[in-house]
N, C-alpha and C positions, 0 to 999 in steps of 0.2 A: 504493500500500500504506500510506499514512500517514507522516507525522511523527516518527522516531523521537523527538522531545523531545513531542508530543503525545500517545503511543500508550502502552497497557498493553501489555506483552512477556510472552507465559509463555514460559519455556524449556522443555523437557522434558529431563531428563538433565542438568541445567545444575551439578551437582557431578561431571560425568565430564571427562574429559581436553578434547576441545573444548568442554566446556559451561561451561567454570570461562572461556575465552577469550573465547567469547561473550558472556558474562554481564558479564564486566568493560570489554569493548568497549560495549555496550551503556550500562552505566551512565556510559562515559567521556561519552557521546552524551546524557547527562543522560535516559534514558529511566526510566520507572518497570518494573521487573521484576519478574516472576515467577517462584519455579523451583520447579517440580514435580520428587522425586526421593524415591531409599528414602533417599537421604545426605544430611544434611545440606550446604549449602554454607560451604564453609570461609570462616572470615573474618568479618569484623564486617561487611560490605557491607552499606548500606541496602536490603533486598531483602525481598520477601515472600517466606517460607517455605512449601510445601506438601510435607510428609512424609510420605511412601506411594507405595504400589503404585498403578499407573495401569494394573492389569487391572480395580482394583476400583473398579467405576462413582460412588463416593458422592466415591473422590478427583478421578476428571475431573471431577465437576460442581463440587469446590470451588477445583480450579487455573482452568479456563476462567471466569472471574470476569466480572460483567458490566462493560462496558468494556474488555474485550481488545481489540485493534485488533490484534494480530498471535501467531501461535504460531510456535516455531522448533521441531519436535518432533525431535530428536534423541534420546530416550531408544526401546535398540535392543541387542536380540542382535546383537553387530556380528561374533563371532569364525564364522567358517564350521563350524570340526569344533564346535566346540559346539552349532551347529544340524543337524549332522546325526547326531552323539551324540544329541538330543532335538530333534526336530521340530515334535511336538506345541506344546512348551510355546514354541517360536521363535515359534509360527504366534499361540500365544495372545498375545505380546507384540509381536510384532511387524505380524501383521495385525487382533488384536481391538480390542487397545488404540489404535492408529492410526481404527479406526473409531470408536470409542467417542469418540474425540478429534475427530474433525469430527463427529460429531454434535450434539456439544457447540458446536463453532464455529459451526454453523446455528443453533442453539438460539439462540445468545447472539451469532450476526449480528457473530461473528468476520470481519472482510475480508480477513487473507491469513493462508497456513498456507506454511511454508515446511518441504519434510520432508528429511531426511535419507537420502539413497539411494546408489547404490553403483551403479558401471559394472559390477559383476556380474549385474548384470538381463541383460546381453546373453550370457553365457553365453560359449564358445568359440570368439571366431572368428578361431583359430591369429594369425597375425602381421599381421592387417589391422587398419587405423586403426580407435578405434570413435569415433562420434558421436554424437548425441543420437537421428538417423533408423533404426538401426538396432533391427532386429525382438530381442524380448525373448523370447531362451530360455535360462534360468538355468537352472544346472547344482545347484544344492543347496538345502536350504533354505531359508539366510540370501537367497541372490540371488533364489526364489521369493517369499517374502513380502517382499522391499522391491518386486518387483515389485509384484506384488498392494496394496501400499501407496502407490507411485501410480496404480495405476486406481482406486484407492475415490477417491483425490484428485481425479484430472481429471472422475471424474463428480460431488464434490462442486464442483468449479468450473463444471462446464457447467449445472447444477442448480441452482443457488443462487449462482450468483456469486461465490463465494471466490475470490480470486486466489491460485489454487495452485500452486508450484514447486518442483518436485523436485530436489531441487540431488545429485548423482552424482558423489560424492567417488572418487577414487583412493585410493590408498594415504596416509593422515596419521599424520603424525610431525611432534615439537618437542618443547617443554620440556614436562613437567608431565607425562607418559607411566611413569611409575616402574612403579607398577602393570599397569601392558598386558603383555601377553605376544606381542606381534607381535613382525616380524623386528627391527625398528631397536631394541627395549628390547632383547632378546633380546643382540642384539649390543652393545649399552652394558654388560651385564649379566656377559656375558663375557667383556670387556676388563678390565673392574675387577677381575673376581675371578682373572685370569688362566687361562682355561678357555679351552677351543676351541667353537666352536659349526656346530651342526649345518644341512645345507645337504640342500634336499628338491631332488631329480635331480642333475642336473650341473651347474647353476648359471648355464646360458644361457640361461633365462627371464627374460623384461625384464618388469621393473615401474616405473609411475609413481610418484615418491614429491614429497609435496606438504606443505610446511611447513604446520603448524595457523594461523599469522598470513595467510598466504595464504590460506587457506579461511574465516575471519572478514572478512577483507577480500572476497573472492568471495562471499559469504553478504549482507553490504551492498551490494554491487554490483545483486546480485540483488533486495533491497529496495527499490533507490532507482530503480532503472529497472524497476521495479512486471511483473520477469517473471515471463512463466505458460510450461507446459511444463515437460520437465526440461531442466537445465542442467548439462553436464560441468565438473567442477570438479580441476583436475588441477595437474601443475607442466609439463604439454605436452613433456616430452620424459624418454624410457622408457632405462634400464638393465638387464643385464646382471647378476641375482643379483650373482656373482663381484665384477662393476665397484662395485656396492654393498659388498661384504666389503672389497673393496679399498681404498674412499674411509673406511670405518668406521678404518683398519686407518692410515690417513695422519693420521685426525684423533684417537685417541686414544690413537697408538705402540705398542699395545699389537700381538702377532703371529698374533691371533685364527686358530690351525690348525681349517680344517673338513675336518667330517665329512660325506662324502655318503649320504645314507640316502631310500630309497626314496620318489616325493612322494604326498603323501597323494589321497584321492579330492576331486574340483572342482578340482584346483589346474590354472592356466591357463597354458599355455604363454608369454600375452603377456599383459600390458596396454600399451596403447598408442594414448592419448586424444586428441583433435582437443578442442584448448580456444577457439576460433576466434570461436564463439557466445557466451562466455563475454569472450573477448577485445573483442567486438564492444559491449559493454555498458562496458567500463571497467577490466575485470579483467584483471593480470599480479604472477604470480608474480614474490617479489623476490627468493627463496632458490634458489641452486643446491644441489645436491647434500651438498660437502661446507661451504659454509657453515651449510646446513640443522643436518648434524649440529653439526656444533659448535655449536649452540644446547643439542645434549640432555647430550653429553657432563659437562658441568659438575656438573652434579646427581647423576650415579652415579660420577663419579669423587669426588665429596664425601661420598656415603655409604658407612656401612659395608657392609660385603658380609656 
């Protein structure tokens, strides 16, 4: 996949919560960047700016710059009920604009495209391990078109030689998430202001949760050992909602009472990822659980509420 001190980098999404990670991983790595986004990237960082919507074709063709040697596209409907509130418009950003995006990488004889994907491609399957081999039947929007966005990939790889790899993030959490409204802000969010937070079933659904520094590190792993395919990218060992409430509730003192309220539609009984393939290349999570959080704690317990 190249040199990252050799190589033009466009990020996509590179002012959202893992893009701000990548972006300065990246440049730690002396690479030249790009970041394509509607936000600015904070910071004075030597970075090329490309400000805009990546549905509209004039800005892919000015982020894909010639001389890109690698894209990280992470810009993505990432929240579920917001792609199944509007579909439509998931599908236009999440499946048009990913195609729009290798087309461009052929054009301009881009070599690798690395996308951002979700072990939600696989849809429901109750408490069994999932892997990379398992058949994709996603259950909502969001996990249909990450689908769909790697089969346009692996046929731009089989077609044209990109080296494409779909890296299928679990559940991410860490620092810099202030703005997110998944579980682990949710719960940061709560402890500070002294609120109880709301819990979808009974709380015995186990999910993966994966420090953002682990997933930058998994992300280069994935780089340097030049893979194609998707790759699961997880923390390899699955919780218990509750056991999460519980580790939030140890590292911020605070006595976060939940409320259990009925779980919304696609929510999965399990996530529960086989990181083995991932392992097999270089990559291991350095963050457990409740060190993870006490990474995020510090920033909402500094801000006002």
């Amino acid at each position: 996949m190249g040199d990252p001190e050799s190589s033009q980098v466009l990020v996509t999404g590179g002012s959202g919560f893992i893009g701000r990670r990548v972006v300065r991983a990246l440049l730690a790595r002396e690479a030249s960047v790009t970041v394509a986004d509607k936000r600015p990237f904070p910071g004075d960082d030597d970075i090329t700016m490309i400000l805009g919507d990546l549905c509209e074709p004039a800005v892919r063709e000015r982020a894909v710059a010639p001389g890109t040697g690698l894209i990280i596209h992470l810009a993505a409907v990432t929240r579920v009920l917001d792609s199944i509130s509007d579909p439509a418009g998931t599908h236009q950003i999440n499946v048009e604009a990913t195609a729009g995006l290798l087309e461009q990488a052929r054009l301009q004889r881009v070599g690798a495209f690395l996308l951002a994907s979700t072990n939600a491609v696989t849809g429901d399957v109750g408490r069994a391990t999932i892997n990379e081999d398992i058949a994709l039947r996603p259950l909502t929007p969001y996990g249909a078109t990450k689908a769909a966005g790697e089969m346009l990939l692996s046929s731009y790889s089989a077609c044209y030689g990109i080296a494409g790899c779909a890296l299928r993030f679990s559940n991410v959490y860490g620092p810099g998430m202030a703005e997110k409204d998944s579980f682990v802000p949710r719960l940061m969010r709560a402890a500070r202001d002294g609120h109880g937070v709301e819990i979808y079933g009974d709380g015995t659904q186990v999910r993966d949760l994966v420090h953002v520094d682990d997933i930058v590190a998994g992300l280069f792993a994935a780089w340097d050992a030049k893979c194609t395919g998707p790759l699961i990218l997880g923390a390899g060992e699955s919780f218990p909602v509750n056991d999460i409430l519980a580790a939030a509730r140890s590292v911020t003192g605070a006595p976060l009472p939940a409320k259990h309220i009925p779980p919304k539609p696609g929510e999965m009984p399990a996530v529960i990822v086989d990181i083995s393939r991932a392992r097999s290349i270089g990559f291991e999570p350095q963050h457990d659980l409740k060190s993870g959080l006490a990474t995020v704690w510090p920033e909402f317990a500094e801000a006002e509420a």
